[in-house]
C-alpha positions as CSV (number, residue, x, y, z in Angstrom):
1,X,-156.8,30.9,-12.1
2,X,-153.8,28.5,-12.0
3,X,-151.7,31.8,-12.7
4,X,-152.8,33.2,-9.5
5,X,-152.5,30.4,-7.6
6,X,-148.5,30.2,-8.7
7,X,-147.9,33.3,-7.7
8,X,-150.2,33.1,-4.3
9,X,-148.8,30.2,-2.8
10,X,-144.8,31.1,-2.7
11,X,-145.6,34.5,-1.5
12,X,-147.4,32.8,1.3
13,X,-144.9,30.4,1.8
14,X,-142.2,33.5,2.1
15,X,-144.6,35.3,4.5
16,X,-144.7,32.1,6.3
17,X,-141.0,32.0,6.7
18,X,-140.6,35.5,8.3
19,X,-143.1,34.9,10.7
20,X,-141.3,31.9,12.0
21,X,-137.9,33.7,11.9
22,X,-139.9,36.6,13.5
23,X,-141.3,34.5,16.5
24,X,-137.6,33.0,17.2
25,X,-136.0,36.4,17.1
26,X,-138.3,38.4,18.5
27,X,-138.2,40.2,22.0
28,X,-138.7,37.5,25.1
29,X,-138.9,38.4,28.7
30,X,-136.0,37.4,30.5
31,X,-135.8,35.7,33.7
32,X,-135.2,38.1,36.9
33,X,-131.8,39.0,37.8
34,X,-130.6,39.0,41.5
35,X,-127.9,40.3,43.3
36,X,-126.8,40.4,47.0
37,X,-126.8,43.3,48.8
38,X,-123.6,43.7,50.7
39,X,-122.1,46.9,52.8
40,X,-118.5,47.7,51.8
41,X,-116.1,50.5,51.2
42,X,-116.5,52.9,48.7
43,X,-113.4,54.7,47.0
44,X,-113.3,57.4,44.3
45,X,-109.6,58.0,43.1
46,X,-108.7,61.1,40.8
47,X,-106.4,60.9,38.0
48,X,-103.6,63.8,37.8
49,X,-100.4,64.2,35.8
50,X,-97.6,65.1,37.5
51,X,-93.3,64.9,37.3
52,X,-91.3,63.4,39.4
53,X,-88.6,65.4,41.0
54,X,-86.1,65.0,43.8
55,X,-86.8,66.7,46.9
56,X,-83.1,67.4,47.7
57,X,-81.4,68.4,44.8
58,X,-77.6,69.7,44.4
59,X,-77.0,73.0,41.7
60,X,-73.2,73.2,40.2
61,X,-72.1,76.1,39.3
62,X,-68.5,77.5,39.1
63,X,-67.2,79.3,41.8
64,X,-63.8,80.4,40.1
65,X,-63.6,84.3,39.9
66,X,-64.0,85.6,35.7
67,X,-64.4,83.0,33.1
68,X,-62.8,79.5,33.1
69,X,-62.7,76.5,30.7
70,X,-63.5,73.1,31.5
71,X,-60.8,70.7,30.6
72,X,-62.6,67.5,32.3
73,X,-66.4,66.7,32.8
74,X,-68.3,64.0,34.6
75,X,-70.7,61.9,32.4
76,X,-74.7,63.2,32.4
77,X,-76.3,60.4,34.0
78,X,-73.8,58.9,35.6
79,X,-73.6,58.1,39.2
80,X,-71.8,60.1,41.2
81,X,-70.8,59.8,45.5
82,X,-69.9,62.3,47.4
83,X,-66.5,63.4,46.8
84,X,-66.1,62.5,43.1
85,X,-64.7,64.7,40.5
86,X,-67.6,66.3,38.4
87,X,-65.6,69.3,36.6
88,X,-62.1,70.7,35.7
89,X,-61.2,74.1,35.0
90,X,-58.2,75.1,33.0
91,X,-55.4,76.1,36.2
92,X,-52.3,76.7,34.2
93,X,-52.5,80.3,34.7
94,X,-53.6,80.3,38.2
95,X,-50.6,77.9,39.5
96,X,-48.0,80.2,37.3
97,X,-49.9,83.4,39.7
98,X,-49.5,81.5,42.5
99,X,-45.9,80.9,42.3
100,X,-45.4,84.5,41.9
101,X,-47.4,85.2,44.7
102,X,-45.5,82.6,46.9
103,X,-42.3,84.4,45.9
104,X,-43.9,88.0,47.1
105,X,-45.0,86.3,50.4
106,X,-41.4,84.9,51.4
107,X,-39.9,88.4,50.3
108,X,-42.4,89.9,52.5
109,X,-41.9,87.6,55.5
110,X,-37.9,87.6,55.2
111,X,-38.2,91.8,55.5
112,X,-40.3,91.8,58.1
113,X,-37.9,89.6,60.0
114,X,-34.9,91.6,59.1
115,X,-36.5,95.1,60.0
116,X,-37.5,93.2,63.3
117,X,-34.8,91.6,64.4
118,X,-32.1,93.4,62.4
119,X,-32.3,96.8,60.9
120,X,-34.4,98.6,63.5
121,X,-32.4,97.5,66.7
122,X,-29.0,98.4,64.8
123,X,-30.4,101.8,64.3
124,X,-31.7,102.2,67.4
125,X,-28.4,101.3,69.0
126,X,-26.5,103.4,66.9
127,X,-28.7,106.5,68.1
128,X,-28.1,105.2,71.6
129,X,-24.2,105.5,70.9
130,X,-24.3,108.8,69.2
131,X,-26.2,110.1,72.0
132,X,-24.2,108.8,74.7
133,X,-21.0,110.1,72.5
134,X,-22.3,114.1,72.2
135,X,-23.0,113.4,75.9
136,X,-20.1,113.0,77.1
137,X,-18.5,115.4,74.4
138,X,-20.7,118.2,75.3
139,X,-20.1,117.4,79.6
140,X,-16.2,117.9,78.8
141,X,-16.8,120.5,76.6
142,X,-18.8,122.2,79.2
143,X,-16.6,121.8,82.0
144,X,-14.3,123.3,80.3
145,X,-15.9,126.6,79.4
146,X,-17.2,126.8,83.4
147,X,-12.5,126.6,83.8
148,X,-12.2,129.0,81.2
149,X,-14.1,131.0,82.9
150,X,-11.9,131.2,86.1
151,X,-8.8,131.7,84.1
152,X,-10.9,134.7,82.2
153,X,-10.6,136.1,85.7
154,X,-6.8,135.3,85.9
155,X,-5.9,136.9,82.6
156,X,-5.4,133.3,81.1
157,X,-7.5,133.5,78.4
158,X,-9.1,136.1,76.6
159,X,-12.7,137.3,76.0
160,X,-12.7,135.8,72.3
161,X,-11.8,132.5,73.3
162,X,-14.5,132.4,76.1
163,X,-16.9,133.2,73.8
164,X,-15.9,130.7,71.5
165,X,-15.9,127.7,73.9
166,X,-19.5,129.1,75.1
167,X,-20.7,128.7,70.5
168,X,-18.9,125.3,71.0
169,X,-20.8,124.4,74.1
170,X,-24.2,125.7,72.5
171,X,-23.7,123.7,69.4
172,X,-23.0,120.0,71.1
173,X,-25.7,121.2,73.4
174,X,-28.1,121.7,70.4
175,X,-26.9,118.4,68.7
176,X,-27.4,116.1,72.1
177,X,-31.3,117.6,71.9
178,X,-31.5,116.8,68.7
179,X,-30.2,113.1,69.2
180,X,-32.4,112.7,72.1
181,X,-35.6,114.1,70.3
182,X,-34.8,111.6,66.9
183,X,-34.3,108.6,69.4
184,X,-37.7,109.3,71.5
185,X,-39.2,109.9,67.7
186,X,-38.0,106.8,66.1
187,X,-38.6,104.9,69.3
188,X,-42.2,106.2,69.3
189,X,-43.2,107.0,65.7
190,X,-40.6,105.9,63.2
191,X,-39.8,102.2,64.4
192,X,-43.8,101.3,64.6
193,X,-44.7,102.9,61.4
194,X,-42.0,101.2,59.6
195,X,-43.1,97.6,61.1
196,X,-46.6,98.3,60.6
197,X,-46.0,99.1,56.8
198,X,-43.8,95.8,56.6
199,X,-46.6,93.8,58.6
200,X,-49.1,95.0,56.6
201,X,-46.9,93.9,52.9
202,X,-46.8,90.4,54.8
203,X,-50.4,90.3,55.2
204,X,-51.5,91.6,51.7
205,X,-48.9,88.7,50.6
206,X,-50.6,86.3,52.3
207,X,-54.3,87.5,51.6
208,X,-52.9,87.5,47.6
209,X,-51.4,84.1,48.1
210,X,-54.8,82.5,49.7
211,X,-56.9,83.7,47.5
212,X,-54.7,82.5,44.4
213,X,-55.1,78.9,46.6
214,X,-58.6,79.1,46.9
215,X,-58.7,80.2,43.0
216,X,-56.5,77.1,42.2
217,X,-59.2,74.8,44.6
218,X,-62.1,75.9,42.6
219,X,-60.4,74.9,40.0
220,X,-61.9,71.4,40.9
221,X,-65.7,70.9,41.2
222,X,-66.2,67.8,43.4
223,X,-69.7,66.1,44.2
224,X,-71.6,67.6,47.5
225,X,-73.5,64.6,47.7
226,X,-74.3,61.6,46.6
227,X,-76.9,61.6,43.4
228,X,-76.9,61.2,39.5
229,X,-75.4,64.0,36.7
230,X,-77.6,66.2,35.2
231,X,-76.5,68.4,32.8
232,X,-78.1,72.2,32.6
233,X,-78.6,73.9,29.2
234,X,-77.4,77.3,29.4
235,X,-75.9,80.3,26.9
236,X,-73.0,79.2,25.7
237,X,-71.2,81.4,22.4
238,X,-74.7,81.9,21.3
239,X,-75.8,78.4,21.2
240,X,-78.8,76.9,24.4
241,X,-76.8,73.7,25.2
242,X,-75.3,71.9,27.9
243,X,-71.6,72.7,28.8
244,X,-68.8,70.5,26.7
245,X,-65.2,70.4,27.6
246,X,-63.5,73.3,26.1
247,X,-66.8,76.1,26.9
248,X,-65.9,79.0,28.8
249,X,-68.3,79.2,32.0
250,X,-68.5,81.7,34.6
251,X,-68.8,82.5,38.0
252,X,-72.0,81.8,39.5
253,X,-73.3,80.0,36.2
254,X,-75.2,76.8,36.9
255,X,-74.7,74.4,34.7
256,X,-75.3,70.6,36.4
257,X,-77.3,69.7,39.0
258,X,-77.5,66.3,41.6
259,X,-80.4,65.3,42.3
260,X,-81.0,62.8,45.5
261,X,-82.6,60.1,43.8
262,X,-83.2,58.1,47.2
263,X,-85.8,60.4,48.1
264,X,-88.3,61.5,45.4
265,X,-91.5,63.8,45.0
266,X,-94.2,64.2,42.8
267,X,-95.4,67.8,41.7
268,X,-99.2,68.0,40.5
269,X,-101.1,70.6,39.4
270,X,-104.8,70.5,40.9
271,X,-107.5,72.5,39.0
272,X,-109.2,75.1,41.3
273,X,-112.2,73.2,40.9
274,X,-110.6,70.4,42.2
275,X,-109.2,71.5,44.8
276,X,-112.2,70.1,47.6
277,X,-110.9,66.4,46.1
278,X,-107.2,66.4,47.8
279,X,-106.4,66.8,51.2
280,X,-102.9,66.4,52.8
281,X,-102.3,62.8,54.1
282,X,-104.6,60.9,51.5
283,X,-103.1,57.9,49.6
284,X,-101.9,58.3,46.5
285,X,-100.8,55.2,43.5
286,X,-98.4,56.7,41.3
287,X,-97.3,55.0,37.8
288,X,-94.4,56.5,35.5
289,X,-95.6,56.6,31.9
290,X,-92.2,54.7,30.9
291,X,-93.0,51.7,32.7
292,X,-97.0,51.3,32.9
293,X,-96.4,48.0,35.0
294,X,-94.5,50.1,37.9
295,X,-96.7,51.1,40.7
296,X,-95.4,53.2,43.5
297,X,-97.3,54.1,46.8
298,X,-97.5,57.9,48.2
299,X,-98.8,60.3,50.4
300,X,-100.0,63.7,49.8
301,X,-97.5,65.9,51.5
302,X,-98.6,69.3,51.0
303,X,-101.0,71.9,49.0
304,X,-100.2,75.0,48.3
305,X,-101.8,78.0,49.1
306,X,-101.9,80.1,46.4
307,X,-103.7,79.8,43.2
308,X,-100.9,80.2,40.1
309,X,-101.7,80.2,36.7
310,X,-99.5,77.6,33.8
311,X,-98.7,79.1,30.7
312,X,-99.9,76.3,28.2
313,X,-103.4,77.4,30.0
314,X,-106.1,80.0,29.8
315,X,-105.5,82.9,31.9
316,X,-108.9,82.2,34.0
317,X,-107.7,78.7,34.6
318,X,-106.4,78.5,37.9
319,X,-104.2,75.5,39.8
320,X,-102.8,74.9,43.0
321,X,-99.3,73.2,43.3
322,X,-99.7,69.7,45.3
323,X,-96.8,67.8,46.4
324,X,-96.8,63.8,46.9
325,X,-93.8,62.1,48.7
326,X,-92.9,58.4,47.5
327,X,-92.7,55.9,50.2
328,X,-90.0,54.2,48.2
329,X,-88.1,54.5,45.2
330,X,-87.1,52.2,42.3
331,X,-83.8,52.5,40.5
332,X,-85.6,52.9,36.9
333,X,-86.5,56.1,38.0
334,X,-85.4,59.2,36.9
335,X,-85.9,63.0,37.6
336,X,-88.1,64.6,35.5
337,X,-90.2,61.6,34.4
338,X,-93.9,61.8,33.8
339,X,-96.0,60.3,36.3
340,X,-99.9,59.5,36.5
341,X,-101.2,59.8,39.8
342,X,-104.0,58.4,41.7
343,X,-105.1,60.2,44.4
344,X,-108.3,59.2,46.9
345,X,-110.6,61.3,46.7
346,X,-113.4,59.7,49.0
347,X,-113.5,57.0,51.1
């Protein structure tokens, strides 16, 4: 009995325990909770990655004709005004051409000038004095065959030497046509072809010589605007780099590019399902991933019209292009940076 009573009364005593722990930690009905009832605006934003970009931006590329190595090269990153040297091409053989070309051009300039005011009048004036010479040779000549004739008919001279006074009268009469037709030929023909041909050796010359000039000028790239270096990768010897000093780049080959960091953009990608969510003109809060505490204000600018598919997505996935213009810039920004975007929804 006393052995059941030991073990009764601390299992009671336990049992007594929980139920007190039980009644403080048990479910209790809390007191009503209020809350007033107020009318304000409601505004569902929508989270987008996007990349900022400039909306003006500058491509270099070389506009020297073949292949042409850079010997000077504007920092990447660096800003740049408008005007400032961002390239330099090799131009040692271009200036040695040029002189060459120079020479040709005064050669050709200085025979133009002396078949102008020189060669061709001398030769024209000598014509004029060979002709006026065989004139007046062949009107004495003639006059005298027209007396030989009259002393034919006084026994003075003989049939033989009439006959040869009329060859010599042909023959100067034969040679004055002749001088005539070459001085109406070179007058007309000759003269015009042969300053024509020099005319046209001056021109080439010069054509030759402003091209080598214009060669030499793109020699030197300068900034069209003001912006920051970029540096393009491209195919250089087999390597996909940027350009160094000493690469050989050619013409038409981008290679940098200035963007207009004063007035920037930011591209999105909207999904197709999305697409009921923006609207051009709603607000946007944009914040770059490297500076979390920068917050910049924008505007959608545009949508685009045509669904396009990205190639890190599934082929059914389709997006429109949306772009968002900055109301202001920061100078910690930079193109190509990674941007969250906010964009309002509803309102």
């Amino acid at each position: 009995m006393k052995r059941r009573l030991a073990i009764l009364v601390p299992s009671l005593l336990v049992l007594a325990l929980v139920l007190a722990l039980a009644s403080r930690t048990g479910p209790t009905r809390d007191a009503p909770r209020l809350a007033p009832v107020t009318e304000g605006p409601l505004a569902v934003w929508s989270p987008y990655q996007g990349k900022l970009e400039a909306r003006r931006v500058e491509v270099i590329m070389s506009k020297f004709n073949g292949s042409a190595t850079i010997v000077e090269l504007a920092p990447e990153g660096a800003p740049i005004a408008k005007g400032d040297l961002l390239v330099r091409f090799d131009s040692s053989q271009v200036e040695r051409d040029l002189l060459k070309l120079e020479r040709d051009y005064a050669l050709a300039k200085s025979d133009l000038e002396r078949i102008t005011h020189a060669e061709l009048p001398l030769e024209l004036r000598d014509l004029e004095a060979q002709l006026l010479e065989a004139q007046s040779l062949y009107e004495s000549e003639r006059q005298y065959l027209v007396d030989s004739r009259q002393l034919l008919q006084e026994e003075l001279v003989s049939e033989q030497e009439l006959a040869q006074q009329q060859l010599k009268v042909d023959q100067l009469q034969a040679k004055l046509e002749k001088l005539r037709t070459q001085l109406q030929l070179t007058r007309e023909y000759l003269h015009p072809s042969a300053l024509e041909r020099a005319r046209a050796t001056l021109a080439s010359a010069e054509q030759e010589m402003k091209l080598a000039r214009k060669q030499l000028e793109n020699c030197t790239v300068v900034a069209p605007a003001d912006g920051v270096v970029v540096y393009r990768a491209l195919n250089v010897g087999g390597e996909y780099r940027t350009a160094r000093v000493g690469d050989l780049l050619f013409k038409n080959q981008p290679f940098m590019i200035i963007p207009d960091m004063r007035d920037l953009v930011v591209e999105c990608q909207i999904p197709e399902a999305e697409l009921s969510r923006i609207e051009v003109g709603r607000e946007v809060y944009l914040t770059p991933l490297s500076y979390p505490g920068l917050q910049l204000r924008g505007k959608v600018e545009s949508v685009g019209s045509m669904a396009t598919v990205m190639l890190d997505r599934p082929g059914w996935q389709r997006f429109f292009r949306a772009v968002i213009g900055l109301e202001a810039s920061d100078p910690r920004l930079r193109s190509g940076m990674s941007v969250q975007a906010q964009i309002l929804s509803y309102h």
